[in-house]
Structures are given as structure tokens and as C-alpha cells.
FIKOLZA-1660 file (N, C-alpha, C; in steps of 0.1 Angstrom, whole numbers, plus 5000, padded with zeros to 4 digits):
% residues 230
   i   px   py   pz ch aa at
   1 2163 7959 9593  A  X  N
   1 2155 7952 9583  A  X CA
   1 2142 7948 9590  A  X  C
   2 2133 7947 9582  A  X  N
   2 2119 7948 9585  A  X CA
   2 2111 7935 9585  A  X  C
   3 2102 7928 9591  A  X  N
   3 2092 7915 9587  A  X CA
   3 2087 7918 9586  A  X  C
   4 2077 7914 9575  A  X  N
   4 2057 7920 9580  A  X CA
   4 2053 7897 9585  A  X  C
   5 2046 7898 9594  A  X  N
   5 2036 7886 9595  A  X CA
   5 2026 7885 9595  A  X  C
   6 2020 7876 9584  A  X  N
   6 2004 7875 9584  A  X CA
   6 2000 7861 9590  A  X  C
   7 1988 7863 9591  A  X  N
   7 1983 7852 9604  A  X CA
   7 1967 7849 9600  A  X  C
   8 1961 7841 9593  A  X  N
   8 1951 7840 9587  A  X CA
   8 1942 7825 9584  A  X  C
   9 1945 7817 9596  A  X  N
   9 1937 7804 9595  A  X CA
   9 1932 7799 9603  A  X  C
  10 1922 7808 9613  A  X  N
  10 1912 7807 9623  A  X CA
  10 1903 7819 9619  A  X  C
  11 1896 7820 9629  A  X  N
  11 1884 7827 9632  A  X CA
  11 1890 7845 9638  A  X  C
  12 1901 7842 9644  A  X  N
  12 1911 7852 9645  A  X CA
  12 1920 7856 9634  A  X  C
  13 1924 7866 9630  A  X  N
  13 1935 7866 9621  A  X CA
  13 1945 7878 9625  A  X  C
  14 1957 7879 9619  A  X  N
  14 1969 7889 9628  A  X CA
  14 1979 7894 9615  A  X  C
  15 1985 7904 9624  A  X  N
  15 1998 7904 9619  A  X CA
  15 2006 7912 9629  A  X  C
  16 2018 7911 9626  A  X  N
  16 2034 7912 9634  A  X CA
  16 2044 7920 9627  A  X  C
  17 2048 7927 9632  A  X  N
  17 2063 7933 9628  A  X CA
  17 2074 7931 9631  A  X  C
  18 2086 7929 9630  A  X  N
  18 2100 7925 9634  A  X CA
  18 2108 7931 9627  A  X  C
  19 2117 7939 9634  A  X  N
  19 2128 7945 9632  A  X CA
  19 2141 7939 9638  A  X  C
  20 2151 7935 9629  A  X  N
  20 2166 7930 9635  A  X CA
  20 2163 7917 9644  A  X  C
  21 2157 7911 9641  A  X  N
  21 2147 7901 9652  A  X CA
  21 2142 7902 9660  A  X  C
  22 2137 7916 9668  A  X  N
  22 2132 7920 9675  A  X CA
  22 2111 7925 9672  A  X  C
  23 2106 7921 9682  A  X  N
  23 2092 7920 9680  A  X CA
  23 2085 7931 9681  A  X  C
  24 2086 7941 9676  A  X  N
  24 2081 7956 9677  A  X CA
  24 2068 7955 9681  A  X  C
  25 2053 7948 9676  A  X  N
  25 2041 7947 9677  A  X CA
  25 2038 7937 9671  A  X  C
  26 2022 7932 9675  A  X  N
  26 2012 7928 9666  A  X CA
  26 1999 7929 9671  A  X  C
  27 1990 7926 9658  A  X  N
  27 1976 7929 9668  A  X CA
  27 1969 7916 9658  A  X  C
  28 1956 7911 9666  A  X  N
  28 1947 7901 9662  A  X CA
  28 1934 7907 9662  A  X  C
  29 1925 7904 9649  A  X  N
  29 1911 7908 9649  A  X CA
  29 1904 7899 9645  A  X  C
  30 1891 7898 9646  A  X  N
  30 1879 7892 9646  A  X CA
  30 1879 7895 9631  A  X  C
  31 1878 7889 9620  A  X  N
  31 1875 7895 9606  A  X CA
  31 1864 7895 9597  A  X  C
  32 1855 7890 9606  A  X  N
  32 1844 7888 9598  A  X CA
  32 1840 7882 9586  A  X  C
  33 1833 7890 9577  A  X  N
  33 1831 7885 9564  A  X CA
  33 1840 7893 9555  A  X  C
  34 1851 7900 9557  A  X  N
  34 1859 7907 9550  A  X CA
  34 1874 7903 9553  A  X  C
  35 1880 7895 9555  A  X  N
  35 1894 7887 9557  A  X CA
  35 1906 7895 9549  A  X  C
  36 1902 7899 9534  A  X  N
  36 1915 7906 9529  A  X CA
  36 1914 7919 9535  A  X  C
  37 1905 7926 9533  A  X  N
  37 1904 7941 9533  A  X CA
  37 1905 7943 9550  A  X  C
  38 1905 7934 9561  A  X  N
  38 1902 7935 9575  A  X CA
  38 1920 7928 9578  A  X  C
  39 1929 7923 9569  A  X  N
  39 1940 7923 9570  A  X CA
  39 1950 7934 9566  A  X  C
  40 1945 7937 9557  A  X  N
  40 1954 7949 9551  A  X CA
  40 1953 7961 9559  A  X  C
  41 1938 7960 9565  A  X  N
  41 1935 7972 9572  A  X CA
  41 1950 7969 9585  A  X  C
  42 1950 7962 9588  A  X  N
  42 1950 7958 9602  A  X CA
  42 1971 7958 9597  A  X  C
  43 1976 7960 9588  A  X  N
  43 1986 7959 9583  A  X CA
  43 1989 7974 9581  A  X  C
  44 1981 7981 9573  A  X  N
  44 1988 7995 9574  A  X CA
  44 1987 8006 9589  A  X  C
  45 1977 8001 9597  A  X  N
  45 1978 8003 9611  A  X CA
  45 1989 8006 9617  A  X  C
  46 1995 7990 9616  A  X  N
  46 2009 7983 9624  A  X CA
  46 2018 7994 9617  A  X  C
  47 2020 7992 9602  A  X  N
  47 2030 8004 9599  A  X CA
  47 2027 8013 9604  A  X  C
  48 2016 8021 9602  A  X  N
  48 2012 8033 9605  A  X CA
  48 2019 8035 9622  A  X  C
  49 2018 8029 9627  A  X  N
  49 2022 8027 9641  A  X CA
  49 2034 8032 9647  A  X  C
  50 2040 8025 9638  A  X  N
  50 2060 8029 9635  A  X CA
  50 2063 8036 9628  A  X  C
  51 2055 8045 9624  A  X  N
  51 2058 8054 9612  A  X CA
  51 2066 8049 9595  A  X  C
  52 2058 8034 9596  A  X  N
  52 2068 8035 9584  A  X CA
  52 2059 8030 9570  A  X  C
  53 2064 8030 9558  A  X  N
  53 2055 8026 9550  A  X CA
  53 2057 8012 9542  A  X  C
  54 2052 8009 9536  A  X  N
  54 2057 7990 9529  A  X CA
  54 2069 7991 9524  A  X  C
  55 2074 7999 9518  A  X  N
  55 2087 8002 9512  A  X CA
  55 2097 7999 9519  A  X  C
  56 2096 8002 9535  A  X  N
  56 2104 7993 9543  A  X CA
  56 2104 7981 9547  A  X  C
  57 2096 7974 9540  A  X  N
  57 2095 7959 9543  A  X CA
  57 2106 7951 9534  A  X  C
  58 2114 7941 9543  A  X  N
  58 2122 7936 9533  A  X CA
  58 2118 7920 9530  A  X  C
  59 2109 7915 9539  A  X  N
  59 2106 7901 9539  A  X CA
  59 2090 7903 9543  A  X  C
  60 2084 7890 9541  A  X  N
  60 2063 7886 9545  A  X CA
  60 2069 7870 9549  A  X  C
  61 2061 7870 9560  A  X  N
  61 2065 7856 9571  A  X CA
  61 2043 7852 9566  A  X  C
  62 2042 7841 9565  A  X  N
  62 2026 7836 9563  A  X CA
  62 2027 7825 9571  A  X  C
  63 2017 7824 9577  A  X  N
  63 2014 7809 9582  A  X CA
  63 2005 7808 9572  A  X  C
  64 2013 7791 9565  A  X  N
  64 2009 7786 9553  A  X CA
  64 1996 7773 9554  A  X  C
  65 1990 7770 9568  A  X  N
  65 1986 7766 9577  A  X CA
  65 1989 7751 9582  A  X  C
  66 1979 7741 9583  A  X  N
  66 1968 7740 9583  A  X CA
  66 1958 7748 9589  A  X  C
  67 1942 7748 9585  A  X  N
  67 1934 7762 9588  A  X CA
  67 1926 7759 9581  A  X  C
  68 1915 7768 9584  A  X  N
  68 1904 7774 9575  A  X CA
  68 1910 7777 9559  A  X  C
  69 1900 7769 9556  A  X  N
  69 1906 7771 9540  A  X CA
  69 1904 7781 9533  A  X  C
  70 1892 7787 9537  A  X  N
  70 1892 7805 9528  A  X CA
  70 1900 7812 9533  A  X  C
  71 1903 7814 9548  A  X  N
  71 1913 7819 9554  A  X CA
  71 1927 7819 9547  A  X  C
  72 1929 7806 9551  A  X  N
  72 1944 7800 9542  A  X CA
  72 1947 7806 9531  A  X  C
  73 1938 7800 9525  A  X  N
  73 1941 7809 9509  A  X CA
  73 1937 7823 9509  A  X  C
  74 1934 7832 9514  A  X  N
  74 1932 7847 9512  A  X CA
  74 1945 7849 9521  A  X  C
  75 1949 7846 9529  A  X  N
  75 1967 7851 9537  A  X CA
  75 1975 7844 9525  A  X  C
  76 1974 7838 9520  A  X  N
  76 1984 7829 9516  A  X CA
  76 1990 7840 9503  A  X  C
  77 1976 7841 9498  A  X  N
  77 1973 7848 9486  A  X CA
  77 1978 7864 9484  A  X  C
  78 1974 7872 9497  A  X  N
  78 1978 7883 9503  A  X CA
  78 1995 7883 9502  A  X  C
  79 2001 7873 9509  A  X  N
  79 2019 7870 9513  A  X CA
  79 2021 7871 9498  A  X  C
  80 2017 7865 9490  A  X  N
  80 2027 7859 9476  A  X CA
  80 2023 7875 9465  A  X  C
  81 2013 7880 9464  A  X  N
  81 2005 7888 9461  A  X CA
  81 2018 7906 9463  A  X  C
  82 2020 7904 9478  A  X  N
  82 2027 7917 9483  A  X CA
  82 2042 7911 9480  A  X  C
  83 2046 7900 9482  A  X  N
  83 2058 7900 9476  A  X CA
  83 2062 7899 9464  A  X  C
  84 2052 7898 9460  A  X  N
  84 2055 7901 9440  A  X CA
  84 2060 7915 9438  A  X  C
  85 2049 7924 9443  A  X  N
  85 2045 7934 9440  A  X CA
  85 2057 7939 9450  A  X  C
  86 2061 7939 9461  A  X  N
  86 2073 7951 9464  A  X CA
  86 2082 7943 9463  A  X  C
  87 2088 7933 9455  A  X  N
  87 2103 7923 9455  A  X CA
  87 2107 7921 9471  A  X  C
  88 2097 7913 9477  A  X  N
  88 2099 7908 9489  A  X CA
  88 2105 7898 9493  A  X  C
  89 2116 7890 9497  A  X  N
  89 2115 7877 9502  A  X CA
  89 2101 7877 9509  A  X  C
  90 2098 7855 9505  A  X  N
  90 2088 7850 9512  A  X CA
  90 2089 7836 9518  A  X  C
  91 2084 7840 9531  A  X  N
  91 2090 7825 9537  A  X CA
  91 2077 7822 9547  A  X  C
  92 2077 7808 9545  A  X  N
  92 2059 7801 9548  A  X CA
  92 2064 7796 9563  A  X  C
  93 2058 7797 9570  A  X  N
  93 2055 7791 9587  A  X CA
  93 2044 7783 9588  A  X  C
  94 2040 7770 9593  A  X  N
  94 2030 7763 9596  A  X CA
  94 2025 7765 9608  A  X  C
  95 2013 7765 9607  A  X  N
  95 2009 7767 9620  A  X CA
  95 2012 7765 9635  A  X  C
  96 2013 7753 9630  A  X  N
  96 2020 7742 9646  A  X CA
  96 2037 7749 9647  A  X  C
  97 2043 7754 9638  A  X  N
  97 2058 7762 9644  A  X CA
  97 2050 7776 9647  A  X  C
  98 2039 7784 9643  A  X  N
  98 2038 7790 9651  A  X CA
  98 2033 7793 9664  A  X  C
  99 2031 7781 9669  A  X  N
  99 2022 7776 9677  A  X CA
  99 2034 7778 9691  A  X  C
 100 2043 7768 9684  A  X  N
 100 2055 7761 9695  A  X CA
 100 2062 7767 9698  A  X  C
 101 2067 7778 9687  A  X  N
 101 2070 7789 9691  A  X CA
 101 2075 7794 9704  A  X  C
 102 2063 7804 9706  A  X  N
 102 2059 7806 9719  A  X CA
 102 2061 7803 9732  A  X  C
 103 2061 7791 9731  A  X  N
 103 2063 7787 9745  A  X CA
 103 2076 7782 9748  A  X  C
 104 2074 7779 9759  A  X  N
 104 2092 7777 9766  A  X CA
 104 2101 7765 9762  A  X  C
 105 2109 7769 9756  A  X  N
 105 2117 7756 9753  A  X CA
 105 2124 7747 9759  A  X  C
 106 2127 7736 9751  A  X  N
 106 2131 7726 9760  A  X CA
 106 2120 7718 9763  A  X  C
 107 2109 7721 9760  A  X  N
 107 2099 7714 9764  A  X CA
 107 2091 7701 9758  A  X  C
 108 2088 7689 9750  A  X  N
 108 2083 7687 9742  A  X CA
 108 2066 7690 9740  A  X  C
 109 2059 7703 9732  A  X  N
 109 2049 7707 9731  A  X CA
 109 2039 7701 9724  A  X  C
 110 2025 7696 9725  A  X  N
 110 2015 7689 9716  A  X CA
 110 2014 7706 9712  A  X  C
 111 2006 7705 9702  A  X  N
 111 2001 7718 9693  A  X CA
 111 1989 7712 9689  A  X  C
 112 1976 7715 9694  A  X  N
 112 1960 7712 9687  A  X CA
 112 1954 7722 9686  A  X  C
 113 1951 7719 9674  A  X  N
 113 1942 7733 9668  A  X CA
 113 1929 7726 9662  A  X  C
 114 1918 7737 9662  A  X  N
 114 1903 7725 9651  A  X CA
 114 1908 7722 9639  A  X  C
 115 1899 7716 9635  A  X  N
 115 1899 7713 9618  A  X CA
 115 1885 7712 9622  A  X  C
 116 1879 7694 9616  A  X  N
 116 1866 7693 9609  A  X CA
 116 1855 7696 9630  A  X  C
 117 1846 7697 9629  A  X  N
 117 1839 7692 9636  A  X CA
 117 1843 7683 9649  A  X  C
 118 1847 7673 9639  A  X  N
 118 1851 7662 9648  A  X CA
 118 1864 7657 9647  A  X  C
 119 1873 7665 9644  A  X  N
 119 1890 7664 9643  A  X CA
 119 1894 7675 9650  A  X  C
 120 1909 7671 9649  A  X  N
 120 1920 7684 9652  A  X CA
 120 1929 7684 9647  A  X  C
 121 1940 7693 9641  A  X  N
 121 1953 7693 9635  A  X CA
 121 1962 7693 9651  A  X  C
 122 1968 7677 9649  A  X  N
 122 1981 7682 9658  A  X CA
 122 1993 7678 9655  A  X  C
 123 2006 7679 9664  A  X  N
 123 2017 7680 9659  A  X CA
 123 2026 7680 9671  A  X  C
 124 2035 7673 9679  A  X  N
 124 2044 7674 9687  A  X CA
 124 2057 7677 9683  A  X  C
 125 2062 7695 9687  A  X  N
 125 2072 7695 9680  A  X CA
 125 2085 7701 9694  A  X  C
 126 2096 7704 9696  A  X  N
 126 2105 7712 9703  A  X CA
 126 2105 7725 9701  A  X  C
 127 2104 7733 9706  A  X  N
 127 2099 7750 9707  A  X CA
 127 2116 7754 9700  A  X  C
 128 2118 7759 9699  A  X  N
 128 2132 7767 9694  A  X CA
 128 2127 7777 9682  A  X  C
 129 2141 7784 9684  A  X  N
 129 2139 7796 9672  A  X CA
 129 2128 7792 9661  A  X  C
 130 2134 7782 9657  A  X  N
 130 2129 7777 9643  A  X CA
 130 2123 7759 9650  A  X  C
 131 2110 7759 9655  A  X  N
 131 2110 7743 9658  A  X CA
 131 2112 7733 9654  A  X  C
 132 2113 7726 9662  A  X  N
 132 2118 7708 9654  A  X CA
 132 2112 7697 9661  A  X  C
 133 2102 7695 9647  A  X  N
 133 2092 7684 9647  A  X CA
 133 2095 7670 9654  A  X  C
 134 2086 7666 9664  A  X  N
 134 2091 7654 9667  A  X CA
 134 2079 7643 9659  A  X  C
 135 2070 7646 9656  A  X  N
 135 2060 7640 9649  A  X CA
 135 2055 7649 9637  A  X  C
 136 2047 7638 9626  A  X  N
 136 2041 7642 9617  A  X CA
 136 2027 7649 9623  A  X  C
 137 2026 7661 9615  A  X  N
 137 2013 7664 9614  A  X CA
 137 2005 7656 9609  A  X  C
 138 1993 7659 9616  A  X  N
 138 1982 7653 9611  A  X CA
 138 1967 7657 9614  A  X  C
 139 1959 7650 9609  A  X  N
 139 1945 7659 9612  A  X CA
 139 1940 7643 9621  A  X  C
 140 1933 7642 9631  A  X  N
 140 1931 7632 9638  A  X CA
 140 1914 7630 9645  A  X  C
 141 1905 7626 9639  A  X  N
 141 1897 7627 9643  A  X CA
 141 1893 7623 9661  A  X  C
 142 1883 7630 9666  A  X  N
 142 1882 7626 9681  A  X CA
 142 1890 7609 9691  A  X  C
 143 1876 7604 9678  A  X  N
 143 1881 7588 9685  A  X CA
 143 1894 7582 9682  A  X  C
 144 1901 7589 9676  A  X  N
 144 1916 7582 9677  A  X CA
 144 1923 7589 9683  A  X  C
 145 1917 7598 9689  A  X  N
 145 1932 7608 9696  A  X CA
 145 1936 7599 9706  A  X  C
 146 1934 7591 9714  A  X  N
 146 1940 7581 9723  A  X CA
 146 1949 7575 9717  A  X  C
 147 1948 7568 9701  A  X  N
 147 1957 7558 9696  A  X CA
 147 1971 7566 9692  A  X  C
 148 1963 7583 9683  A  X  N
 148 1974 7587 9677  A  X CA
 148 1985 7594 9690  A  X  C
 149 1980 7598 9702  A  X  N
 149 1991 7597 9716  A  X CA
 149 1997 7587 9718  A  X  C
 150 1992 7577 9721  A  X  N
 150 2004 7560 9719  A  X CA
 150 2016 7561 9707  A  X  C
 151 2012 7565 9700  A  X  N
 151 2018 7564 9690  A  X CA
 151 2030 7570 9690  A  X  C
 152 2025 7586 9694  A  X  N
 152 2033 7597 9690  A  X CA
 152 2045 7603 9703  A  X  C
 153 2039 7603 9718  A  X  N
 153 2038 7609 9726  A  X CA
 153 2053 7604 9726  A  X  C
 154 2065 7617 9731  A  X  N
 154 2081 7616 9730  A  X CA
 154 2084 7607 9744  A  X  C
 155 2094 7604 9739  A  X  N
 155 2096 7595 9757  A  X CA
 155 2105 7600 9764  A  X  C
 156 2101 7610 9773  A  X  N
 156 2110 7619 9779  A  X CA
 156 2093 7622 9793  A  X  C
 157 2098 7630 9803  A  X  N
 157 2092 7636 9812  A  X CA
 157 2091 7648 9810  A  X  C
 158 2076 7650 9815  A  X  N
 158 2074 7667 9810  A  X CA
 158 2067 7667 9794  A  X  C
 159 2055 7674 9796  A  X  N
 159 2050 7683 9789  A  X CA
 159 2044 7693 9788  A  X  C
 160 2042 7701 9776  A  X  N
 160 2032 7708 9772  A  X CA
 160 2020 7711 9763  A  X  C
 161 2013 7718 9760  A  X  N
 161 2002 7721 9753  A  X CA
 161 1998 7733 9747  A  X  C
 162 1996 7738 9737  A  X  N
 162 1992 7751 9732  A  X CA
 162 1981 7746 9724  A  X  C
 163 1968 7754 9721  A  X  N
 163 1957 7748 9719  A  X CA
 163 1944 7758 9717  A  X  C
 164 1933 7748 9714  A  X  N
 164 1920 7756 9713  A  X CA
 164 1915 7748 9730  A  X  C
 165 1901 7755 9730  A  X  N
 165 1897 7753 9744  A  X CA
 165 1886 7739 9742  A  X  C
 166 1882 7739 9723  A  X  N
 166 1886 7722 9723  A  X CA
 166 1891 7713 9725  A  X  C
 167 1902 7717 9717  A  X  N
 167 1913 7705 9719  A  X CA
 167 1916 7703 9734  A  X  C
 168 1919 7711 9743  A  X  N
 168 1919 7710 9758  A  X CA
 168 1911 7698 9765  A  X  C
 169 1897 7705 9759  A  X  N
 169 1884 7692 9765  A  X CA
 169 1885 7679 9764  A  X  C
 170 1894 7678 9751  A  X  N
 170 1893 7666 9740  A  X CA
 170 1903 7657 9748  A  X  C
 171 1914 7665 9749  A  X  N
 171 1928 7658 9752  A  X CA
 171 1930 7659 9767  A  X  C
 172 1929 7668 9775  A  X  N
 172 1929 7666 9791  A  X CA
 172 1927 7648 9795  A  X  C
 173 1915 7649 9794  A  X  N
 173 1912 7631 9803  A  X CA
 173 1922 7622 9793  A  X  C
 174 1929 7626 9781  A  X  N
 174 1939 7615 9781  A  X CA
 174 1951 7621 9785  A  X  C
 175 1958 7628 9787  A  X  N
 175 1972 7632 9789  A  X CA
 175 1968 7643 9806  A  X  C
 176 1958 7640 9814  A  X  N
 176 1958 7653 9826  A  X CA
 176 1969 7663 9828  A  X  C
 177 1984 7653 9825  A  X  N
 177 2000 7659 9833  A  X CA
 177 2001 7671 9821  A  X  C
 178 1994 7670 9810  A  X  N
 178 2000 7685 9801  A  X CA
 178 1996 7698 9802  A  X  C
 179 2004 7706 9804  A  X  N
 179 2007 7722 9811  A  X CA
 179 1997 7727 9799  A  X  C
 180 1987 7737 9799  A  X  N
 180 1981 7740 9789  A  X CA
 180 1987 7756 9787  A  X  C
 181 1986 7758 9778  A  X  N
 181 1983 7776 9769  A  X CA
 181 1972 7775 9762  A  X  C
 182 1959 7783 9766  A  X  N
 182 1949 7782 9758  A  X CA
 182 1953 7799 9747  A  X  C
 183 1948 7791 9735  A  X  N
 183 1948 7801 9724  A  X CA
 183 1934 7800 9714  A  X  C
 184 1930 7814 9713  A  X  N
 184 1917 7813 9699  A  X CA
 184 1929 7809 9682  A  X  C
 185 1934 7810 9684  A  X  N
 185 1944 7811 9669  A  X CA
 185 1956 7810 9672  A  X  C
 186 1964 7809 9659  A  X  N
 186 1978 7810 9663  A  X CA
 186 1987 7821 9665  A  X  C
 187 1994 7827 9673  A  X  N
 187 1999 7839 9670  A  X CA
 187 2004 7846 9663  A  X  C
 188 2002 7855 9660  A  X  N
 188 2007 7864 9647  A  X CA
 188 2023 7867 9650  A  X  C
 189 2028 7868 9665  A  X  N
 189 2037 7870 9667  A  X CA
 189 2048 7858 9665  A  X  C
 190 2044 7847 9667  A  X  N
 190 2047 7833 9669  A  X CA
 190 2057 7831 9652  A  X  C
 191 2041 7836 9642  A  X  N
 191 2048 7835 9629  A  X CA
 191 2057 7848 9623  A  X  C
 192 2057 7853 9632  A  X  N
 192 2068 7867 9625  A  X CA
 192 2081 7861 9634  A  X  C
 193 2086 7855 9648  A  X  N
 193 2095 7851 9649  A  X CA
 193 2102 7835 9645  A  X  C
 194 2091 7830 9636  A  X  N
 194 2098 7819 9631  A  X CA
 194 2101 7822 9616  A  X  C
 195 2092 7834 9611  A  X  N
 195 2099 7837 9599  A  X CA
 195 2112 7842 9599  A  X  C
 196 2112 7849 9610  A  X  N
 196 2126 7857 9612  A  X CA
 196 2138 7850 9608  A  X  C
 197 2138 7842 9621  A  X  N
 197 2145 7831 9621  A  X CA
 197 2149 7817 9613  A  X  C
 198 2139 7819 9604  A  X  N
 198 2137 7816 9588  A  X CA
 198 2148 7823 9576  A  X  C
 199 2140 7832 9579  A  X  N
 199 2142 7845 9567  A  X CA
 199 2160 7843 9572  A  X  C
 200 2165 7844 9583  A  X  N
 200 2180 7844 9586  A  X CA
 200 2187 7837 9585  A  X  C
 201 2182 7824 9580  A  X  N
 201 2186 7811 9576  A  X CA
 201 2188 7808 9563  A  X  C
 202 2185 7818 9556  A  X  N
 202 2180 7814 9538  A  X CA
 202 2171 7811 9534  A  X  C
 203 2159 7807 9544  A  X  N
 203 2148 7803 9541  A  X CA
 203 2137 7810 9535  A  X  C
 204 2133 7807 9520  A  X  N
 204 2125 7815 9511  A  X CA
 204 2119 7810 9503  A  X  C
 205 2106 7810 9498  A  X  N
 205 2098 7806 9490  A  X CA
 205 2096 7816 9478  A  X  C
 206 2095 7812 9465  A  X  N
 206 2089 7823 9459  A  X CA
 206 2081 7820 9454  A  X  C
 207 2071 7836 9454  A  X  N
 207 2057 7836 9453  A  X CA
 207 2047 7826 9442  A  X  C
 208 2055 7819 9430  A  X  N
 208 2053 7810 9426  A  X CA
 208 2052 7801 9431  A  X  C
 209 2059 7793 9437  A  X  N
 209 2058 7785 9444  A  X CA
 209 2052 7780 9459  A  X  C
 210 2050 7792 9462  A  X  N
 210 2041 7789 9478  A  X CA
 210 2026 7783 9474  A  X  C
 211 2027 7772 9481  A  X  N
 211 2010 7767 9482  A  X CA
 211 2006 7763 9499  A  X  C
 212 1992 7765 9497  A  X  N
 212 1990 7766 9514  A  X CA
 212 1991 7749 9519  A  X  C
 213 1991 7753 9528  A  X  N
 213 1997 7733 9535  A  X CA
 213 1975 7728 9543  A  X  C
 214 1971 7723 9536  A  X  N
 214 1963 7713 9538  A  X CA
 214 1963 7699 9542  A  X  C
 215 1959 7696 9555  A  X  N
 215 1956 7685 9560  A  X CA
 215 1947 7678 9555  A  X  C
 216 1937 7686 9546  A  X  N
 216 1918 7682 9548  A  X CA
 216 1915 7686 9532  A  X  C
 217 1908 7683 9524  A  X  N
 217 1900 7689 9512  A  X CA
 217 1894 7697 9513  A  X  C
 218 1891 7710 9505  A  X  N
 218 1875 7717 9511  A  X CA
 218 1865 7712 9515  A  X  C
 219 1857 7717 9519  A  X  N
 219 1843 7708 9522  A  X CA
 219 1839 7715 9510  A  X  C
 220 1836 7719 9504  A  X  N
 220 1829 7724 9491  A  X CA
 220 1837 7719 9477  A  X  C
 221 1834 7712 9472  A  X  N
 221 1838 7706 9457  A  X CA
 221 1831 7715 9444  A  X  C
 222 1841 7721 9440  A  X  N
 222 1839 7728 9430  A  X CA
 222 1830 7726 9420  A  X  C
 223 1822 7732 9412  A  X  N
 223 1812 7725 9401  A  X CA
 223 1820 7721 9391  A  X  C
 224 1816 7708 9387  A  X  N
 224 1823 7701 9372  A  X CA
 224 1835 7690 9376  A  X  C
 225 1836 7692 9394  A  X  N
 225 1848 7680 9397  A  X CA
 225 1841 7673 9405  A  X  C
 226 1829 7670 9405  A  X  N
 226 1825 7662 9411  A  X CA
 226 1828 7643 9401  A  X  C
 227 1829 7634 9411  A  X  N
 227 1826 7621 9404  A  X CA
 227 1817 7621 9394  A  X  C
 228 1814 7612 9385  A  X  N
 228 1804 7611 9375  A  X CA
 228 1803 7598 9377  A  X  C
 229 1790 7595 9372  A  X  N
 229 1786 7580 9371  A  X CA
 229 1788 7573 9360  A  X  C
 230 1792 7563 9354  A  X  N
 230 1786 7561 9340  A  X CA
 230 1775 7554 9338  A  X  C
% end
């Protein structure tokens, strides 16, 4: 049985294949001003790769984010879109489990990614198949990242970090002792093995139902929703 994973809430975007739970590929591209058509491209590739066509896909793993919100919603849109259309299971990954993923378990991992300017999405969770949250996400701007550590940080020895090479700058002079992984994005691979591991669990969304996970509003307010005065 087959995964496809899409990966679409940075500046990077990806996708992943998985067979039997096993990681066959993935690749990450720069997307420019073309995000659908530079994913799909980047999708029939990966099949193309393995010689196989969508027809063998039996599940779409999405990181449902937090992220870039055009991003978000064009993967999001893409996942629920291809699962309609070839009777896919669909199962949503957040960013921060694809994050955690990755790295070695046992560990308790921060996960920072950007958001605004002057925030970050983070999230301390336990790396495993499927990870487990030791804190809420949240979006945290600069000056509280000190409080929201007090707050959050597990009480055990040992840590780690997966991250932008912001967040690094941000968070180093408060936590020095945390092991870094620097990342541009989250891995495409990261969300194809937590869908797996999902998808093997019963875990499914349907395409009705998937909406992307927002920490933040748009910055752009649609015409006609703005406040009124009276």
C-alpha cells in the first residue's frame, strides 16, 4: 500500500512516498509563485520515479499546519481535492509532529518554526511514530519566549530542538543546553511517516471535514469583513 505526502507551509514545499511503512523517497522545492502546479509537478515526478501512477495511491498524509496561510490552504486544498477524486483515505499531520518526527526519540523536542515577523509557532512534543504532545501549541511572540519556556519546558534532563535558523537565534541565549536540527521547512518525509503511522491506526479525516490548523488570522482581511463603524 501506498502514501502520497504533501508538505506545503513554508517557503519550501515537498512531498513523500511510503510503501508498507517504508520511506521510498521525497524531494523539497523552492515554489515560487506557482505552489499548486509546482506541487503536483513535483508529485508526478516521485511517481514517475517508481514507476507508478495515482491509481496506486491508497491514502494523502497533509501537513495541516501551522504555516503560511496561502501555502496551507493550497496543500490542504490539493490533499482533500485528490482524495475526493481517487477515493483516498485522508489523514492531517501538524507541523510540529512532522517536525518531531524525525528526530531521535526519547528525547523531549521544542519544535520552532516562523509565523509573524516577530513570533514563532512552537510546541514541545516526544518524537515517536505518532508524537505526543507535552505542551500546547502556540504562536509566541519574541518577548515572551522566556516566559512561555518557564512555563512549558518538561522536567526531565536532556534536550532537543528542530527549527528555523530563526528560531535558533531567538532561543539559544535562553535554553544554550538544546541539541539543534536546523531546518528551512518541515519535512515532507517527517509527514508521510506520521501519516503512516496514522493512516495504521484508523486515523482519517474526510475531505469534508479537513480544515487547515491556524495559530494566526490572515494578515489580509477579506473585503466586506472588515469592522464597521456606526
Amino acid at each position: 500500500m501506498y502514501l502520497l505526502a504533501l508538505e506545503s507551509t513554508a517557503n519550501l514545499a515537498g512531498v513523500a512516498l511510503v510503501h508498507s511503512g517504508k520511506l521510498m523517497g521525497a524531494v523539497q522545492i523552492a515554489h515560487g509563485q506557482n505552489l499548486s502546479g509546482n506541487l503536483l509537478h513535483a508529485t508526478e515526478w516521485l511517481l514517475n520515479r517508481h514507476g507508478l501512477s495515482r491509481e496506486a495511491i491508497r491514502a494523502v498524509a497533509v501537513d495541516v499546519g501551522p504555516g503560511a496561510f496561502t501555502g496551507l490552504k493550497i496543500g490542504v486544498m490539493i490533499a482533500k481535492t485528490l482524495a475526493h477524486a481517487l477515493n483516498l483515505d485522508l489523514v492531517g499531520v501538524s507541523a510540529f509532529e512532522a517536525c518531531a518526527c524525525v528526530m531521535p526519540e526519547g528525547t523531549p523536542t521544542l519544535v520552532a518554526l516562523p509565523a509573524r515577523r516577530d513570533a514563532l509557532y512552537v510546541q514541545w512534543l516526544l518524537p515517536k511514530p505518532i508524537p505526543e504532545p507535552l505542551s500546547q501549541p502556540a504562536m509566541v511572540l519574541q518577548h515572551a519566549l522566556s516566559a512561555w519556556l518557564e512555563q512549558t519546558t518538561p522536567a526531565t534532563e536532556g534536550y532537543q530542538a528542530i527549527g528555523s535558523p530563526r528560531a535558533r537565534g531567538w532561543l539559544e541565549p535562553l535554553m544554550p543546553a538544546l541539541r539543534w536540527r536546523m531546518i528551512e521547512a518541515p519535512p515532507p518525509e517527517g509527514v508521510a511517516q506520521v501519516g503512516w503511522a496514522r493512516w495504521q491506526a484508523g486515523g482519517r479525516t474526510s475531505p469534508f471535514q479537513m480544515v487547515p490548523f491556524y495559530l494566526q488570522p490572515p494578515s489580509i482581511t477579506p473585503p466586506g469583513t472588515r469592522a464597521r463603524t456606526p
